[in-house]
C-alpha positions in Angstrom: 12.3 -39.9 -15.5 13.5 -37.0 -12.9 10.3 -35.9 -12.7 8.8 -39.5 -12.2 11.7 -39.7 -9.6 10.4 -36.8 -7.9 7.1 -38.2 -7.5 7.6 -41.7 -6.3 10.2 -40.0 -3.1 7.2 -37.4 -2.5 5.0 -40.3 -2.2 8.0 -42.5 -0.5 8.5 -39.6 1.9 12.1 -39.6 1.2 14.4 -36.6 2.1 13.2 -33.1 1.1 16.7 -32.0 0.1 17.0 -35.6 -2.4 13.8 -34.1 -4.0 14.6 -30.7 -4.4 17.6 -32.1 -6.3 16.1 -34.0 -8.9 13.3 -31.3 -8.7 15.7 -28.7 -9.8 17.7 -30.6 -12.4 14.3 -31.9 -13.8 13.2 -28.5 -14.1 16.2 -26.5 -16.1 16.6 -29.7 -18.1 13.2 -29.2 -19.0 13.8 -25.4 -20.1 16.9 -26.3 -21.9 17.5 -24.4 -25.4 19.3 -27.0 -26.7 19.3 -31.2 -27.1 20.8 -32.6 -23.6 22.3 -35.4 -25.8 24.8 -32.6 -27.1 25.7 -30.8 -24.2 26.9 -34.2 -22.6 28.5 -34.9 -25.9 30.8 -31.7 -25.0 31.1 -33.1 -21.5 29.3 -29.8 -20.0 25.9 -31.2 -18.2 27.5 -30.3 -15.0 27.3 -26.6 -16.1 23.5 -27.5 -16.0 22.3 -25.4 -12.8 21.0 -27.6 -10.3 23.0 -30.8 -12.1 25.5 -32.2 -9.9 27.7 -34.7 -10.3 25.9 -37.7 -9.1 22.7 -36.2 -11.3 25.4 -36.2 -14.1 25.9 -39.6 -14.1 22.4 -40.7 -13.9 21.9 -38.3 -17.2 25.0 -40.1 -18.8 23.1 -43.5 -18.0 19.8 -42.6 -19.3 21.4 -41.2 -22.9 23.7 -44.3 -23.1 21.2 -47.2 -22.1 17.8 -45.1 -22.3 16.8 -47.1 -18.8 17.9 -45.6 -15.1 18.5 -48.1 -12.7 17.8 -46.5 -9.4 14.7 -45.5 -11.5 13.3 -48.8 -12.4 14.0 -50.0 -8.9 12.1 -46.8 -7.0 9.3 -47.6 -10.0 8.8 -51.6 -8.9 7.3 -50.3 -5.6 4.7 -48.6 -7.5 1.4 -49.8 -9.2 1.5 -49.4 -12.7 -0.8 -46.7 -13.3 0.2 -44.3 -10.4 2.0 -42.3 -11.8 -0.3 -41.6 -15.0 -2.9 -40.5 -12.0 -0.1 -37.8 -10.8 -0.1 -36.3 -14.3 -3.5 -35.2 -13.5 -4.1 -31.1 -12.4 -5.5 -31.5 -8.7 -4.0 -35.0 -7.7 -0.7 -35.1 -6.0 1.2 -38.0 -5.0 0.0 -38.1 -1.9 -3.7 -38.3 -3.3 -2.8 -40.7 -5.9 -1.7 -42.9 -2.7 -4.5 -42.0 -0.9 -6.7 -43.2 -4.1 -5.0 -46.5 -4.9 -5.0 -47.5 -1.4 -8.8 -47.0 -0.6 -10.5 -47.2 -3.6 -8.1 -49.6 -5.7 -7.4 -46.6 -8.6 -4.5 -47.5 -10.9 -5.7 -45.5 -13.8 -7.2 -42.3 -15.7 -10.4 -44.4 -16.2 -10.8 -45.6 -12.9 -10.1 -42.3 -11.3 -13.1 -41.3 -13.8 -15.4 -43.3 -12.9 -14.9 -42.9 -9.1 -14.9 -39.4 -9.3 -18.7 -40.0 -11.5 -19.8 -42.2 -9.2 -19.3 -39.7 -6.2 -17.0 -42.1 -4.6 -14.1 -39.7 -4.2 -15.9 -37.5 -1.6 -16.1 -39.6 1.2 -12.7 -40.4 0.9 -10.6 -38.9 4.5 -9.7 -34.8 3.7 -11.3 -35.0 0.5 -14.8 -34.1 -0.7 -17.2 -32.7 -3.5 -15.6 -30.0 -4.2 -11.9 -31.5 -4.8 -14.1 -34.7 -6.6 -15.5 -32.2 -9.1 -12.1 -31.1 -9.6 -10.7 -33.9 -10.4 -13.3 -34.4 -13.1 -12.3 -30.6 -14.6 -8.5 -32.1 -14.1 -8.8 -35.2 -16.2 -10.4 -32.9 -18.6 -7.5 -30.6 -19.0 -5.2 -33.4 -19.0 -6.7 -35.2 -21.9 -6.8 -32.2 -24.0 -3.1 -31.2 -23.1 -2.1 -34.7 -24.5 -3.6 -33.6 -28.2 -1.2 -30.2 -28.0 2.3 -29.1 -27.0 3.0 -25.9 -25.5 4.1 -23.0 -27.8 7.9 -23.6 -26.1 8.2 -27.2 -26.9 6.8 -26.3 -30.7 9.1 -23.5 -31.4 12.0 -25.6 -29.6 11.0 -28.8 -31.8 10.6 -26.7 -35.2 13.5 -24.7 -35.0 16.5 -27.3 -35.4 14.6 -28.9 -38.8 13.8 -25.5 -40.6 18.0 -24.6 -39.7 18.6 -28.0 -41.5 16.2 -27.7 -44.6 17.2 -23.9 -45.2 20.7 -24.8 -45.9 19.8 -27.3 -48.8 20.3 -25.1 -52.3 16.6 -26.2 -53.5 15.1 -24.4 -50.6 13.7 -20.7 -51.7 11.8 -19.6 -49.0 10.9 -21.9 -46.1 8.7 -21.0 -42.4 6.5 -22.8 -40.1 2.7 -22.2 -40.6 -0.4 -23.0 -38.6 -1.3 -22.2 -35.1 2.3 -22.1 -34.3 3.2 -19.3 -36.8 0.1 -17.7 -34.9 1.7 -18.4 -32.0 -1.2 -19.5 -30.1 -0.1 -20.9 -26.4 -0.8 -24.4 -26.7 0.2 -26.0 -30.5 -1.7 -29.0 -32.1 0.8 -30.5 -34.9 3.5 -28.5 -36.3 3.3 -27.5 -40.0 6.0 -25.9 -42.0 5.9 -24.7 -45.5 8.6 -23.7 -47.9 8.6 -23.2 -51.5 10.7 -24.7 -54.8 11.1 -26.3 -58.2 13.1 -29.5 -56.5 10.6 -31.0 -54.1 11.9 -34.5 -54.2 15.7 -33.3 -52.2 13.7 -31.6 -49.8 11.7 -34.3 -49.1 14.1 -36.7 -48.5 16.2 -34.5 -46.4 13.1 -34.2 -44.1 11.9 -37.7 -43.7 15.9 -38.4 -42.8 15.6 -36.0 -40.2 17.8 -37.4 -37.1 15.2 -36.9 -34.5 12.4 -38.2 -36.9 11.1 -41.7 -35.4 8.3 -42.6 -37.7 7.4 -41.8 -41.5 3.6 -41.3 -41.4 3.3 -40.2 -45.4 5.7 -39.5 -47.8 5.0 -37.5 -51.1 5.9 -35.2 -53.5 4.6 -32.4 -52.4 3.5 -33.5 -48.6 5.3 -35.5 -45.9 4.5 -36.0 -42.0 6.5 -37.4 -39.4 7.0 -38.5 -35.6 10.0 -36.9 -33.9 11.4 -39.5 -31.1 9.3 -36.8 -28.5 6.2 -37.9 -30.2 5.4 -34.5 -32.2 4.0 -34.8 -35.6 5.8 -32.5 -38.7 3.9 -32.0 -41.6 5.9 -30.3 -44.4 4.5 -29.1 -47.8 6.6 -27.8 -50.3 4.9 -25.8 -53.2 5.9 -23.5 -56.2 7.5 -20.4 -55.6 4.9 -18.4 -57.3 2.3 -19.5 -55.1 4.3 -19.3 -51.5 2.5 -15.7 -50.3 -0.8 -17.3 -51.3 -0.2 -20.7 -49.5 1.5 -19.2 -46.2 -1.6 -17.1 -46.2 -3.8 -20.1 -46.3 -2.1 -23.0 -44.2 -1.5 -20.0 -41.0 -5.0 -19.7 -40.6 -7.0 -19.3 -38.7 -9.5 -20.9 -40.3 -12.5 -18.1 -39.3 -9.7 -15.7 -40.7 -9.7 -17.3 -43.9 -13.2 -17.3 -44.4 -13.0 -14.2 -43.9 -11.1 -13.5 -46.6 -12.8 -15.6 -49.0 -15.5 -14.1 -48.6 -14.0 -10.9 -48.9 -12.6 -12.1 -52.4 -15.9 -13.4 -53.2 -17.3 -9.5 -53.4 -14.3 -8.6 -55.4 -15.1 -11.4 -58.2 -12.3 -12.9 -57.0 -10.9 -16.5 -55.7 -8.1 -17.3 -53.0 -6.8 -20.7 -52.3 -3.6 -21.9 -51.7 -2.3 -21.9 -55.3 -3.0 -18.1 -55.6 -5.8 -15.4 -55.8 -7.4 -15.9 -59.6 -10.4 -13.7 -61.1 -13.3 -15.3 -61.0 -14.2 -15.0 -64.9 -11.5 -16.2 -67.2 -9.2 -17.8 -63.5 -6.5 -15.5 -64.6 -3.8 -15.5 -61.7 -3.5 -12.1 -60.3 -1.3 -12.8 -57.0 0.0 -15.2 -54.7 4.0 -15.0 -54.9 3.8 -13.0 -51.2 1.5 -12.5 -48.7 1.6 -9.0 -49.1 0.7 -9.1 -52.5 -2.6 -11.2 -51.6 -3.4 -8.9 -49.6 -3.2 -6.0 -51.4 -5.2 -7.9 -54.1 -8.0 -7.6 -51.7 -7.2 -4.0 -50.8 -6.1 -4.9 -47.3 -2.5 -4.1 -45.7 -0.8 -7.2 -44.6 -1.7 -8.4 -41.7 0.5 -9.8 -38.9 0.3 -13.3 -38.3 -0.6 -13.1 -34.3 -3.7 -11.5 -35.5 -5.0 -13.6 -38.1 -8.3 -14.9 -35.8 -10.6 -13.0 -37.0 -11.4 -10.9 -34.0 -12.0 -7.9 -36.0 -8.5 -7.5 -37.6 -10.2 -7.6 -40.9 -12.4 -4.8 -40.0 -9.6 -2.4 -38.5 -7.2 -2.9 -41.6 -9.8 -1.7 -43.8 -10.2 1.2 -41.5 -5.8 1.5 -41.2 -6.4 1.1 -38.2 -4.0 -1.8 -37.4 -1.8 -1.4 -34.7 2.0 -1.5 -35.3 2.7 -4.3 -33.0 5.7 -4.3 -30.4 8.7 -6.4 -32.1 11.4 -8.1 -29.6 13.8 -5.5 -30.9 11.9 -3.1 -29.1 13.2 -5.0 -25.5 15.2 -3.2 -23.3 15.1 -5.0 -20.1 13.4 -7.8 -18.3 11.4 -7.3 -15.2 11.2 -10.7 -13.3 14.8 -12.5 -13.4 15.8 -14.7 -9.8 18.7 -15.3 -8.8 20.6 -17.5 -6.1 19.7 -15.5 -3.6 16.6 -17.2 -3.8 15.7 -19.8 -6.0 17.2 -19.4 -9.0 20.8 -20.7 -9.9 23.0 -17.9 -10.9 24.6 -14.8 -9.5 23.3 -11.2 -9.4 26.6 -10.9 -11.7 26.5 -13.7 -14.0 22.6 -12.5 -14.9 23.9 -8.8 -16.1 26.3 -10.0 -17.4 24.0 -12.0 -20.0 21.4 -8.9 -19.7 24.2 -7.1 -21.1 25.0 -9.4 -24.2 21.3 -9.3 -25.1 21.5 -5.8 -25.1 19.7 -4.8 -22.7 19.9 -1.3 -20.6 18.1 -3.2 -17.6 17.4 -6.2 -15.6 15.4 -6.4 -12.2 16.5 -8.8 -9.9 13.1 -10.0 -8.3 13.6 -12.9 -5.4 11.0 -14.1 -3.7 9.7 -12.6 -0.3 10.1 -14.1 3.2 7.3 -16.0 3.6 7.7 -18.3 0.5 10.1 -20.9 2.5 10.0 -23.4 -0.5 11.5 -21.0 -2.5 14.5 -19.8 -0.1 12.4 -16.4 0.1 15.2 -14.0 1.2 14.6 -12.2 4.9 14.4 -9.0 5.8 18.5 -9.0 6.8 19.5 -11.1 3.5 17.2 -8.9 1.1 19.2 -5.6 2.5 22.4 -7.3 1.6 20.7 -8.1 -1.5 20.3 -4.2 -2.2 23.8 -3.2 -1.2 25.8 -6.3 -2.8 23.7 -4.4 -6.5 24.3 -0.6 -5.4 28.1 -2.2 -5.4 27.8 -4.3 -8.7 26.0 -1.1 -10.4 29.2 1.2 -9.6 31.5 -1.3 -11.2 28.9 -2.4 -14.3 29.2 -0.5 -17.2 26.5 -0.5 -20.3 23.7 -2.1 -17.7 21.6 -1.1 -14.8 20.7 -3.9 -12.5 17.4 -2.8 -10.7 16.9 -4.0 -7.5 13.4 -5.7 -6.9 10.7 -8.5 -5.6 8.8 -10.8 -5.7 6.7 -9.7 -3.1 4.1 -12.3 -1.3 0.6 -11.0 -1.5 -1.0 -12.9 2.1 -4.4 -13.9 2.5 -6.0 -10.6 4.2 -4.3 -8.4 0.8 -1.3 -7.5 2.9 2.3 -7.4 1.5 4.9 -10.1 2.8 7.2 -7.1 3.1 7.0 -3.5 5.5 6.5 -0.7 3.9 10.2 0.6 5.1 11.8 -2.0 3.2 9.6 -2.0 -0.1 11.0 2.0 -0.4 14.2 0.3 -0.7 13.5 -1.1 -4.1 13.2 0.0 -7.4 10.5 -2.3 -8.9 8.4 -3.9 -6.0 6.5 -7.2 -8.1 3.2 -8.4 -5.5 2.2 -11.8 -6.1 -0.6 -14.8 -5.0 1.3 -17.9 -4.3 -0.9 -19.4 -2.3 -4.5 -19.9 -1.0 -6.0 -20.3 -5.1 -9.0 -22.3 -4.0 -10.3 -19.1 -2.1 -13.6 -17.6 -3.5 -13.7 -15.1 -7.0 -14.6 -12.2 -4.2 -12.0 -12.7 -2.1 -8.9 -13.0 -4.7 -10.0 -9.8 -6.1 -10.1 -8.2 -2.6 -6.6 -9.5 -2.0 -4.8 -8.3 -5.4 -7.1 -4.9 -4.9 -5.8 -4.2 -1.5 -2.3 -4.8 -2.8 -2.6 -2.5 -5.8 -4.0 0.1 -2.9 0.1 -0.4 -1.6 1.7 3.0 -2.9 5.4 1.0 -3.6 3.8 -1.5 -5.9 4.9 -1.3 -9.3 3.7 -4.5 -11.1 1.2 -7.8 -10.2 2.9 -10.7 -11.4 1.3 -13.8 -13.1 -2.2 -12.3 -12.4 -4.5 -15.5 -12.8 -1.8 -18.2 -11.0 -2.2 -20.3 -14.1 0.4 -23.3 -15.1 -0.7 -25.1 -18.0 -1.7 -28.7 -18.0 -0.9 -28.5 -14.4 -3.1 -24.9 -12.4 -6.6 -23.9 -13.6 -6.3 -19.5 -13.5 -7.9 -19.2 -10.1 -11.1 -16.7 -11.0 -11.0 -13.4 -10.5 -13.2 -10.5 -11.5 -10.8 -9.0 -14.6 -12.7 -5.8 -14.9 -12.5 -4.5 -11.1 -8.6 -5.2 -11.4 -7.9 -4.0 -15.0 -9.8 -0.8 -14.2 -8.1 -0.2 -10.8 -4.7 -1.1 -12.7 -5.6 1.7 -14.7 -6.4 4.6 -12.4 -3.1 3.5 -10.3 -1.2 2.9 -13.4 0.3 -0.5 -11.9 1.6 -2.6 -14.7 0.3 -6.2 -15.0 2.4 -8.9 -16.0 2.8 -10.8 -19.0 4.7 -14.1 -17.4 6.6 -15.1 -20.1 7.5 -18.9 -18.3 6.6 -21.2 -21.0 4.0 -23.1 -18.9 2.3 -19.8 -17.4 2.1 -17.0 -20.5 -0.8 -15.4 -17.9 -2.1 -13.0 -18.8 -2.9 -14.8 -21.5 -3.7 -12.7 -25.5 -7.3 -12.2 -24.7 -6.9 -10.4 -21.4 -3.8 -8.2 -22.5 -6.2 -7.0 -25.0 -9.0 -7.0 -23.1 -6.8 -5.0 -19.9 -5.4 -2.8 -22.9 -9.1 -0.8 -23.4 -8.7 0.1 -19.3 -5.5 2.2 -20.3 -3.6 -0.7 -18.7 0.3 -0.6 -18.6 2.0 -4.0 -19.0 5.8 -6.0 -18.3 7.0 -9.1 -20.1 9.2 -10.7 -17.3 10.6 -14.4 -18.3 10.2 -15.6 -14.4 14.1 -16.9 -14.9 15.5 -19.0 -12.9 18.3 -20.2 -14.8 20.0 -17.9 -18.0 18.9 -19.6 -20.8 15.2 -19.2 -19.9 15.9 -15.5 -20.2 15.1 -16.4 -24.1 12.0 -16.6 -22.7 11.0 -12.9 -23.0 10.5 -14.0 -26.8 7.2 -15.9 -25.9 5.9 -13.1 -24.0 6.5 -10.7 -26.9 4.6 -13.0 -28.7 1.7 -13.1 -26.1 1.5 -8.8 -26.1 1.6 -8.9 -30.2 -1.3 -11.4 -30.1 -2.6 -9.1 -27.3 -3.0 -6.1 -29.9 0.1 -4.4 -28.1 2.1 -1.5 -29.5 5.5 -0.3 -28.3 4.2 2.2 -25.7 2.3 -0.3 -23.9 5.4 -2.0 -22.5 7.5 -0.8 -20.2 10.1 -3.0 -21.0 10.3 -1.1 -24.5 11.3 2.2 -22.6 15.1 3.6 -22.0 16.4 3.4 -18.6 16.0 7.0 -18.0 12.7 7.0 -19.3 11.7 3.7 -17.3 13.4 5.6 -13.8 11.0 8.5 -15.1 7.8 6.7 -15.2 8.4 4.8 -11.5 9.4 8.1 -10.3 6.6 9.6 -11.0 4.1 7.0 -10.1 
């Protein structure tokens, strides 16, 4: 509803500063790690950054009633279908307006068929280019709908294997699937656990408190709705045959062919009640999946890399590589704070740096030029600097690095001087604008940046948001192999709807001798949980431990941007 809110003022051309408001509050609701229903329960949503009191008590009205009033009055000005048009990557409200007004769209399918019958182009500021577009938008839209992203699975999942673990019948229990894979983008969540006492289980499940709808119920098998819409399937089977069904319901499903076919040489069979010898079906494994592995003469192989791009082939060789675990953290290099856009002090963020356990945290605001985001000025970021050289004296156990976010312009320059950037400890360049501008020249731009001898990282390399930003194109190769020879990390952007670079370009960057961060892009502290997904993204990524820098000490991290 906030976000809706934020759309029909945009449209309304109501007060920037009203919109930023609901913008902000919609946002770290959205990234919350836990069910707003219960912080308001404990009468703490205005420790919500960015949730006032007024914003409060619109929250308080929308978890009592489930209807806003303000909302369904802004929402009576506005054709029906409008704001399912907005939801679509390359229209914005004003478009949307624009659309409805001239050409009578109030849907997906008529926005379709306009843009097929080439009668968005002649439409005032438009064209073919932003009409083909649109096309590629509804595309990625529709395809969204059919999957969550991996944050909104894991967030989803978590709370009912917490609940089903503490029943007594439950032996082992984990989610399975794409999401056990950790792929970016989740289709419906499956969950596995094993016992003798299905029938509890079961019931416990279907009675769920966020469940909406029973779609099956059965001994062995139940699916559900959850009030969000996401569907939960949950199988329960014997505990002798857990390793061999967790094998066979997290895929993938080229990996389990794979491994069939593997058995298959061996004069063996693997399903999901076990691996059995083909002559006489004696069962000779299944209780683990390190057992059914073995049976095949493989090591066990991490879930992340279960797609069968040639981790079959490198076990057999020992070849696998020991992935980086989130134990091996030590810092996160892309944290704001409200010096620029985010909502908490420079204090409060080492503070939770520090009970994480970290040696480090960068503090990485955004440069000048990015008004929008209260980019900090020349003046402001060398208060910025001293207010941390004064913090650092006082903070023991924690070094907080002083950095930015550092606007890369149009003609490859840096948003910054020179003079300043030697200032910094981590300098982070990134694009934040002009993403429509040709393959050729957003290479040039993120080459010439890399050419800057204070840059240390490029952030969010292909501009992605998921469901929302298309990567802008770039050619990977000239910039991986330049990253290399300069030994400039690239970022893994660990914000749940960017994960860019995405698994196959970490491993892809990895074969240039590429360096790589995880930074969580925080803006509020529980999204510095965050760094969880991008550990995930670097393990899918083929990453070990030395191909972080966020896995080094601090004296070994103040080492390596020494001596680059």
């Amino acid at each position: 509803m906030l976000w809706e809110m934020v759309e029909m003022l945009e449209i309304k051309g109501a007060n920037l500063f009203r919109i930023r408001a609901f913008q902000k509050a919609a946002q770290n609701i959205e990234n919350l790690g836990e069910d707003i229903a219960q912080i308001a329960k404990r009468g703490e949503l205005q420790s919500i950054p960015g949730v006032g009191k007024g914003v409060a008590k619109r929250i308080e009205e929308i978890l009592k009633t489930g209807k806003l009033k303000e909302y369904e009055k802004l929402k009576k000005g506005f054709p029906p279908g409008l704001m399912q048009i907005i939801s679509v990557p390359e229209v914005g409200p004003k478009t949307a307006r624009l659309l409805y007004d001239k050409l009578g769209i109030k849907s997906i399918k008529d926005l379709e068929k306009a843009a097929k019958a080439h009668k968005i182009q002649s439409l005032f500021g438009l064209g073919a280019k932003i009409e083909e577009n649109i096309l590629h938008g509804i595309e990625i839209h529709q395809e969204l709908k059919k999957r969550m992203l991996l944050f909104e699975a894991l967030s989803a999942v978590r709370p009912i294997i917490e609940d089903l673990k503490r029943l007594p019948e439950v032996r082992l229990i984990s989610e399975a699937g794409s999401l056990r894979r950790r792929k970016e983008t989740i289709g419906d969540i499956d969950i596995l656990t094993s016992s003798t006492r299905p029938g509890t289980i079961m019931k416990a499940f279907i009675h769920f408190p966020e469940v909406k709808e029973i779609l099956a119920k059965g001994l062995t098998k139940s699916s559900v709705r959850l009030k969000d819409g996401l569907q939960v399937d949950l199988r329960v089977v014997k505990p002798g045959s857990f390793g061999a069904a967790l094998v066979y319901f997290t895929g993938s499903k080229s990996h389990n062919i794979k491994i069939r076919e593997l058995a298959k040489k061996k004069k063996l069979k693997v399903s999901e009640y076990g691996v059995f010898r083909s002559k006489g079906n004696k069962k000779i494994a299944g209780k683990t999946e390190e057992e059914v592995y073995k049976s095949l003469g493989l090591p066990w192989i991490p879930p992340e890399l279960r797609e069968d791009q040639g981790e079959i082939e490198a076990a057999f060789k020992n070849q696998l590589p020991r992935l980086v675990k989130l134990s091996d953290i030590q810092g996160d290099f892309h944290v704001h704070s409200n010096w620029s856009d985010g909502a908490d002090s420079i204090e409060d963020i080492a503070k939770a740096a520090r009970a994480k356990g970290y040696q480090y945290i960068v503090i990485a605001d955004h440069s000048q030029s990015l008004k929008v985001a209260r980019g900090l000025s020349l003046e402001n970021l060398k208060k910025k600097i001293h207010l941390i050289h004064k913090l650092n004296n006082n903070l023991k156990g924690l070094k907080v690095l002083t950095g930015a976010e550092v606007d890369i312009k149009s003609d490859g320059s840096l948003d910054y001087p020179d003079w300043i950037l030697s200032e910094l400890d981590v300098v982070i360049a990134a694009i934040h604008s002009g993403f429509k501008q040709s393959r050729d020249q957003l290479t040039t731009r993120i080459l010439k940046a890399m050419g800057n001898k204070y840059v240390d990282i490029i952030a969010h390399p292909t501009g992605r948001l998921m469901g929302a930003r298309e990567p802008y194109e770039i050619d990977f190769d000239k910039i991986f192999k330049q990253a290399g020879l300069t030994q400039i990390a690239l970022e893994i952007n660990a914000f749940p709807q960017r994960l860019d670079l995405n698994d196959l370009n970490v491993r892809r960057a990895k074969k240039f001798g590429v360096k790589f961060t995880i930074g969580t892009d925080a803006h509020i502290l529980t999204q510095l949980a965050n760094i969880e997904l991008g550990v995930s993204v670097a393990r899918r990524g083929w990453l070990e431990k030395n191909d972080l820098l966020n896995t080094l000490s601090l004296p070994d991290l103040q080492k390596w941007l020494k001596k680059k």
